[in-house]
C-alpha angles and dihedrals in degrees: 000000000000106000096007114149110227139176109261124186120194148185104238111193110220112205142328126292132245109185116333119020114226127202086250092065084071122054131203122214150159121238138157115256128187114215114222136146111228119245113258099021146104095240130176126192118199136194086220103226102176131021112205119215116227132181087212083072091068087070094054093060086066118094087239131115092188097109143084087261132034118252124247122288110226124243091026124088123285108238135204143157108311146180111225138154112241112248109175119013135178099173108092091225097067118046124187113284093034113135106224140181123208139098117321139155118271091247141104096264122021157189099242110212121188094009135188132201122226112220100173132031091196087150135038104297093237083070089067085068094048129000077036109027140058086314095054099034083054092044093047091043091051103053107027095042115029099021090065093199127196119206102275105030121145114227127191112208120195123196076029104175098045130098103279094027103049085054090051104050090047090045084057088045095051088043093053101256130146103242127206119178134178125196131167109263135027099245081070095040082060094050091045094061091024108052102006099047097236109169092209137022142170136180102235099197082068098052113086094191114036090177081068094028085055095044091052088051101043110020097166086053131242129301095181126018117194101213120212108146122035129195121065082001102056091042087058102047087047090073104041091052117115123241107281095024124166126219118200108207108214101142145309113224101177087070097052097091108042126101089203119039121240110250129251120221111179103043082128092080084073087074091028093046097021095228124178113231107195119175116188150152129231097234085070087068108048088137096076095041085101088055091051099037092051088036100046096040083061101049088063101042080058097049102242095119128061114185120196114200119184097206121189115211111232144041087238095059079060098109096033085055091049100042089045093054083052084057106041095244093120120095109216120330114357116221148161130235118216111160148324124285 
């Protein structure tokens, strides 16, 4: 396979983005590559089978390098957690046939970066890219580690059926906690009470006031809030938070796309309330990705967990999948589909 020419399509990303992204400001195209390992390092090549869509990829069509990771270069390939078979390989750890998750080009054949072999498809293998990859290990990282949660909390989850979101809500509900969600249509607050257990749910964009919204759903107040949005949101969950209350970090999409912040009023109720506000990222926590892996695989043998995906078929529905999750119009994990194992 060493030096074989194939037909690669890939997703270029064209410059970079002020306000909303579009789907023309990514290009698909169809080029030769030769594919070849460089001399003196640890490459791996990938058939890349599954693209993962992320909001943190947003943030790397900015011209800013004042993030955890470097934006996109223009002209080249966007790039974004993946599932491939490994093709060519010269690091002794990946050998030709392995299935792998990592970071990889959206594209047909690519350099695969931070990968990880998977020993045992157990589950379907889309899983790997959500309940089992970035999305899961988030969720899982979140919750378990810095929300520190206590049997009977409530939690308030926003973007709630969503990846990272749907894993969180049914962790609480397996730990023992009270679990309150929001999402933005109906069809999601349904799925929300109906498949992922949630004891409470609301569509916020039909809720004119969220501080109410948020006191008739949790009318004890909220011991842990999973933060996903920011902004209004995040102002009206600081001052229904209990004394003590803990705030995960994981992201905050309605701000994305915004040259100016909105602002936040009420960050006063963390001295009045002593919250604890922790942002984090799940690559600071790789040393309990065997505990999740072995936990999480279970929960779903036994039938504790459900997982909805929302895949689109096709390299080439790349930038519609991603420009559409910016936007919410995605129903559980979004995904794209490349190829078969």
């Amino acid at each position: 396979m060493a030096g074989t020419e194939v037909t690669n399509r890939q997703i270029l990303f064209k410059n970079f983005v002020v306000g909303w992204p579009q789907e023309s400001d990514m290009e698909f195209v169809t080029t030769k590559k030769k594919l070849e390992l460089r001399e003196g390092q640890k490459d791996v090549i990938v058939r890349v089978l599954y693209l993962s869509c992320d909001p943190y990829q947003r943030g790397r069509m900015r011209n800013s390098t004042d993030s955890y990771i470097p934006p996109y270069t223009p002209g080249k390939p966007i790039e974004g957690y993946g599932l491939g078979k490994v093709i060519l390989s010269s690091d002794p750890a990946f050998n030709e046939g392995d299935i792998v998750s990592g970071l990889m080009g959206w594209e047909d054949y690519s350099y695969g970066f931070r990968l990880v072999k998977i020993d045992d498809l157990a589950l379907p293998i889309s899983y790997y890219l959500g309940a089992l990859g970035m999305a899961g290990f988030t969720a899982y990282v979140g919750f378990f580690r810095i929300c520190e949660p206590k049997k009977g909390d409530t939690i308030y989850v926003s973007a709630a059926s969503g990846a990272v979101g749907q894993m969180v809500g049914q962790f609480a509900k397996l730990f023992g906690c009270r679990v309150v969600g929001s999402a933005g249509s109906q069809q999601k607050v349904d799925l929300l009470t109906s498949k992922f257990g949630y004891d409470e749910a609301f569509n916020y964009k039909e809720e004119p006031d969220l501080d109410a919204a948020l006191k008739r759903c949790c009318p004890d107040g909220i011991d842990i809030y999973f933060e996903n949005v920011g902004g209004k949101m995040l102002d009206a969950v600081l001052v229904n938070m209990k004394v003590f209350g803990r705030i995960a970090v994981c992201g905050m999409v309605s701000q994305y796309n915004k040259e100016v912040q909105d602002p936040i009023y009420n960050l006063n109720y963390t001295v009045k309330r002593r919250l604890k506000i922790h942002g984090f990222l799940q690559s600071d926590h790789m040393d309990v990705q065997p505990e999740f892996f072995k936990n999480v695989i279970q929960w779903f043998k036994e039938g504790k967990l459900v997982y909805v995906e929302d895949i689109a078929d096709g390299l080439e529905k790349g930038p519609a999948a991603l420009i559409g999750l910016l936007a919410g119009k995605n129903v559980g994990k979004q995904s794209v589909k490349i190829a078969d194992p």
